[in-house]
C-alpha positions in Angstrom: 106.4 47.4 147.6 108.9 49.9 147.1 108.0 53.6 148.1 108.1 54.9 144.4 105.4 52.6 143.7 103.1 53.3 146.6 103.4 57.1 145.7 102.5 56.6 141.7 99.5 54.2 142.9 98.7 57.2 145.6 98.4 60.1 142.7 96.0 57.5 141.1 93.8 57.0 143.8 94.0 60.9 144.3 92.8 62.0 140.9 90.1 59.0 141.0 88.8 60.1 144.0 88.3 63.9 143.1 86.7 62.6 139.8 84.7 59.9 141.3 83.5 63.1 144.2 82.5 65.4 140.7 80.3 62.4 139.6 78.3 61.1 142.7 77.7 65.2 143.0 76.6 65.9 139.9 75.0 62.9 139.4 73.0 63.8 142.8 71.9 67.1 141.2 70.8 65.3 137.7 68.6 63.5 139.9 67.1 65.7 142.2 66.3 68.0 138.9 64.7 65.1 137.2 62.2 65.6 140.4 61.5 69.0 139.7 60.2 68.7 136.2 56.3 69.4 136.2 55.2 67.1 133.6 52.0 66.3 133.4 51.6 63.1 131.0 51.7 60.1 132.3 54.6 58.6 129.8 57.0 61.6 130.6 56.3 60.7 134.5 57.4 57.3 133.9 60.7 58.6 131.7 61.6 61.3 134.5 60.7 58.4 137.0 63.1 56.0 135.2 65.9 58.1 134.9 66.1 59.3 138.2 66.4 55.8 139.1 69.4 55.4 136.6 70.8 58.4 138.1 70.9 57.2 141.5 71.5 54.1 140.8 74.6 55.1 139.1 75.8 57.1 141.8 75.4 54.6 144.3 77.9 52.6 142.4 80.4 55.7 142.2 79.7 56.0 146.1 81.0 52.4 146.5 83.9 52.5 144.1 84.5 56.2 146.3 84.6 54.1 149.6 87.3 51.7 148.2 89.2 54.1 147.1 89.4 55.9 150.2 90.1 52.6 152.0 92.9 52.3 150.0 94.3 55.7 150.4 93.9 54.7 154.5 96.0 51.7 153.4 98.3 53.7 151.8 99.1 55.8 155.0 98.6 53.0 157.5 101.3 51.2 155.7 99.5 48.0 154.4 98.6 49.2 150.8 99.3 46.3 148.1 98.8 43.4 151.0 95.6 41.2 151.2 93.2 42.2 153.5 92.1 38.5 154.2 95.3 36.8 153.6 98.1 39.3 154.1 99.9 38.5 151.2 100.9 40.7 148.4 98.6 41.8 145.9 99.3 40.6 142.3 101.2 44.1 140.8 99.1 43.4 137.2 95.6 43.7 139.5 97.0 47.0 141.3 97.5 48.4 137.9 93.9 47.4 136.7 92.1 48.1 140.1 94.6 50.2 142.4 91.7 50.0 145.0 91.8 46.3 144.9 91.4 45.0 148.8 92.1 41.2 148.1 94.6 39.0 145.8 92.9 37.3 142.7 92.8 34.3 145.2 90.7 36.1 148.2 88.8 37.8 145.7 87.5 34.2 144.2 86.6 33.3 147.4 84.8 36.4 148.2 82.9 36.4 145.2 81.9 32.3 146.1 80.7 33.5 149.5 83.6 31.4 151.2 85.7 34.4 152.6 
């Protein structure tokens, strides 16, 4: 992959990084104040106690996405960004546009999601 490219799928990764960063924070402190509210009905308990589990729930899918990212930014400097992790080979340019922190080809990706890699 030519160096051009590896810097335009870098500034992406960059500026989903710091926005993925905003949300698990802020997502955090939505939770934690969901804690805080005093209610005393046993329905508004039950709402508070649902969305705080959203909440976190959502950011521990922003933490994950956050983790690939910065895998592939450590890709990116190591010199192996765009390659398969599994099979070595080059990662389709059409997924790298969709999901710059793709780890696997379409291929190893099947096989991951079938348990067989």
């Amino acid at each position: 992959m030519d160096k051009r490219r590896v810097e335009a799928y870098k500034k992406r990764l960059l500026e989903k990084r710091d926005e993925l960063s905003r949300l698990v924070t802020r997502t955090d402190q939505d939770g934690r104040a969901a804690d805080e509210d005093t209610t005393q009905d046993v329905a508004d308990k039950a709402a508070n106690s649902y969305t705080k589990e959203f909440l976190f729930s959502q950011s521990d899918d922003n933490r994950r996405t956050l983790q690939l990212v910065n895998e592939a930014l450590a890709r990116i400097e190591a010199g192996t960004y765009g390659l398969c992790v599994a099979c070595q080979q080059e990662v389709q340019s059409k997924r790298l546009e969709a999901v710059p922190w793709a780890r696997h080809c379409i291929e190893c990706q099947e096989k991951q999601e079938q348990g067989l890699l």
